[in-house]
C-alpha positions as CSV (number, residue, x, y, z in Angstrom):
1,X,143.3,120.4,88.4
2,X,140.8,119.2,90.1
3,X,140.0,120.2,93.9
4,X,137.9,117.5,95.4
5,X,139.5,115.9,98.4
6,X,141.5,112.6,98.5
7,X,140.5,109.8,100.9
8,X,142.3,108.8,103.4
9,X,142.1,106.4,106.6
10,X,144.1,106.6,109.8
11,X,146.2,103.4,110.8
12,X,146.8,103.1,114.6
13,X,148.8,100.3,116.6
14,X,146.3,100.3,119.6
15,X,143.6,102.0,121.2
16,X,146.1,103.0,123.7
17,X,148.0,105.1,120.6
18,X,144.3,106.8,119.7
19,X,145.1,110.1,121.6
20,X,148.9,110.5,120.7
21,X,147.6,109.8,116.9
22,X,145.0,112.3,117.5
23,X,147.2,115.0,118.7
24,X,149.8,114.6,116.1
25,X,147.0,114.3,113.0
26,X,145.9,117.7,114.2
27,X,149.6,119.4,114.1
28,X,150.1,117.5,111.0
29,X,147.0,118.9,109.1
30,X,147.7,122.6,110.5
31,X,151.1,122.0,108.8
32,X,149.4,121.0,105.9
33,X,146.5,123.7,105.8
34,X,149.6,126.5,105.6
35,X,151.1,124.8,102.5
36,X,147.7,124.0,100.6
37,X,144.4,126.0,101.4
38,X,142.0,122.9,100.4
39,X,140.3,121.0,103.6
40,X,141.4,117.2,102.6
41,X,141.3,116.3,106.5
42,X,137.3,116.5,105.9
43,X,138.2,113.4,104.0
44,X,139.2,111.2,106.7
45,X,137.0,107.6,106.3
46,X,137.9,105.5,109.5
47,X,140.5,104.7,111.8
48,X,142.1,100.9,111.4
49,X,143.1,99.8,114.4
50,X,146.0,96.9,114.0
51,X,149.2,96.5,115.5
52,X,150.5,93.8,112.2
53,X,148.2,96.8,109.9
54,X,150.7,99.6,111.4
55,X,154.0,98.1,111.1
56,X,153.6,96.0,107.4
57,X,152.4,99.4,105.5
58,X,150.5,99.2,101.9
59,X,150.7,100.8,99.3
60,X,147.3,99.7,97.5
61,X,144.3,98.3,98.3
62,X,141.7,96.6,96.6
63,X,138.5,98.5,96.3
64,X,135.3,97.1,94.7
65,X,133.7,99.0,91.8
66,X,130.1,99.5,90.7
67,X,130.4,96.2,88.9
68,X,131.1,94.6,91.5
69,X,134.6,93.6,90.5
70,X,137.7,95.2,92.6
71,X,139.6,98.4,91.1
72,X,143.6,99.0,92.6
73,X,143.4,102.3,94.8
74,X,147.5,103.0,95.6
75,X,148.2,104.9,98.5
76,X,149.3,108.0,97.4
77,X,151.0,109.0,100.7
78,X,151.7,108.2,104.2
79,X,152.6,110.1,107.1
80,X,152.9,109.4,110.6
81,X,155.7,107.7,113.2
82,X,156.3,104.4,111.8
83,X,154.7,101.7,113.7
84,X,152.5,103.6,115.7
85,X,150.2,105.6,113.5
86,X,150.0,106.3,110.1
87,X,148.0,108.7,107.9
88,X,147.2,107.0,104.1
89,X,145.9,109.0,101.3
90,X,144.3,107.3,98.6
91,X,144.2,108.4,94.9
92,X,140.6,107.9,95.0
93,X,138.4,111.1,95.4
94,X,136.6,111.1,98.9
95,X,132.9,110.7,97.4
96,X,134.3,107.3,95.9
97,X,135.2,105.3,98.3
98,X,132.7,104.3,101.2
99,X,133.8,103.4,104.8
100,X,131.9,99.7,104.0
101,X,134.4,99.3,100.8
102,X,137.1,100.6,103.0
103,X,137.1,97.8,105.8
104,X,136.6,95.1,103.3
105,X,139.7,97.0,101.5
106,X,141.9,96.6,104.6
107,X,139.9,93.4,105.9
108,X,141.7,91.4,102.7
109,X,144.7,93.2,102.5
110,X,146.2,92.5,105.8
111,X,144.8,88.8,105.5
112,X,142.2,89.0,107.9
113,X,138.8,86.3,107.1
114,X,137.8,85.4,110.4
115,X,136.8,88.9,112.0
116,X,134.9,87.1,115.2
117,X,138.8,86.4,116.6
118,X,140.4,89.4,114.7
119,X,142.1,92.1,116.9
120,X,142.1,94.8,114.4
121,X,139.3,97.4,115.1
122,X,137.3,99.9,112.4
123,X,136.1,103.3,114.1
124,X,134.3,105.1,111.5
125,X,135.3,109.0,111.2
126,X,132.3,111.7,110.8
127,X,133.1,115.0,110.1
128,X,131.6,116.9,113.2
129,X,128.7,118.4,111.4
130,X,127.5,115.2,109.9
131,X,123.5,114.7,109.9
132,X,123.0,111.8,112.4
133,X,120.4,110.3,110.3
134,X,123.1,109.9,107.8
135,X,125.6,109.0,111.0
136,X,123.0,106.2,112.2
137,X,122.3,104.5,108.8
138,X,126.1,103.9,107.7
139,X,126.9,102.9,111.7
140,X,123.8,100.0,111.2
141,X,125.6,99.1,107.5
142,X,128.8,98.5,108.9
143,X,127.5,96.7,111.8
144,X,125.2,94.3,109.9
145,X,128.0,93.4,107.5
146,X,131.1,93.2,110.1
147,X,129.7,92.5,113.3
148,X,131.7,93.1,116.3
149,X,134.7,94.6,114.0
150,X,133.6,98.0,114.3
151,X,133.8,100.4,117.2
152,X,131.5,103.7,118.0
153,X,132.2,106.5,115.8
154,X,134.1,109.3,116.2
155,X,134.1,113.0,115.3
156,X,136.0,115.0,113.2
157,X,136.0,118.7,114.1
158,X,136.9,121.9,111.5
159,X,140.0,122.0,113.1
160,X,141.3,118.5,112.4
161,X,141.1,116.9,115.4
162,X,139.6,113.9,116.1
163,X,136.8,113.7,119.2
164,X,137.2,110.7,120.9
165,X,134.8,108.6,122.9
166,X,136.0,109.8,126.3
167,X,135.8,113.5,125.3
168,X,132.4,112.2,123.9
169,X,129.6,113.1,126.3
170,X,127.1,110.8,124.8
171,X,129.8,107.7,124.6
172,X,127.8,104.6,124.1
173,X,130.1,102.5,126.4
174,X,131.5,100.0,124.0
């Protein structure tokens, strides 16, 4: 059986739900690290941040493929309180799905085309030890291609837990 990590993005209802979310996530995935000794919080792609994306769960999303064309990724599992946050593993392995594929994923799913009057948010999830180069060149992809959609990233530590931009001491003020 293969042990290469699922994906998985984090659906909030609001900013305001970002630090209960984080808190839980972290108790969730110390739960999970007891039962199964693989890392799959390293995983973690983004953050979605909807209140309609939170309560009107999916359970598949429409990735596109090499070609071009769009593959089915289901949603393996979800775990969270119900219309506030939600944890979504995809059947895709990790190193398959890119944050950029990602919001377009959730972009069509929850009907969204306009994104210049959209109130759903992306912030992009690094694990803590990420390169910045690597950091600063997906940040200016998702930027040129969803402008205004996407919020400053956030950290991922080897704990779980997610470092948000007021524990951030270099938080760019958006």
């Amino acid at each position: 059986m293969p042990t290469e990590s699922r994906s998985a993005f984090l659906l909030v209802r609001s900013n305001g739900d970002l630090e209960r979310a984080s808190e839980e996530l972290v108790a969730y995935l110390t739960i999970q690290r007891r039962h199964s000794p693989v890392s799959d919080f390293e995983a973690l792609k983004g953050i979605w941040i909807d209140e309609e994306g939170v309560a009107n769960l999916p359970c598949a999303l429409g990735l596109p493929d090499a070609a071009g064309a769009r593959r089915t990724v289901r949603i393996l599992e979800a775990t969270g309180i119900n219309g506030i946050w939600m944890l979504c593993w995809l059947e895709a392995a990790a190193s398959t799905v890119s944050r950029v594929d990602l919001v377009a994923a959730l972009l069509a799913c929850f009907g969204h085309e306009d994104t210049a009057t959209l109130a759903a948010r992306f912030i992009p999830v690094f694990a803590g030890a990420a390169p910045n180069s690597s950091v600063s060149a997906e940040l200016q992809m998702l930027e040129a291609r969803y402008p205004g959609l996407v919020l400053p990233a956030i950290y991922q530590d080897a704990s779980g837990s997610l470092v948000l931009p007021s524990a951030q001491p270099h938080d760019k003020g958006r």
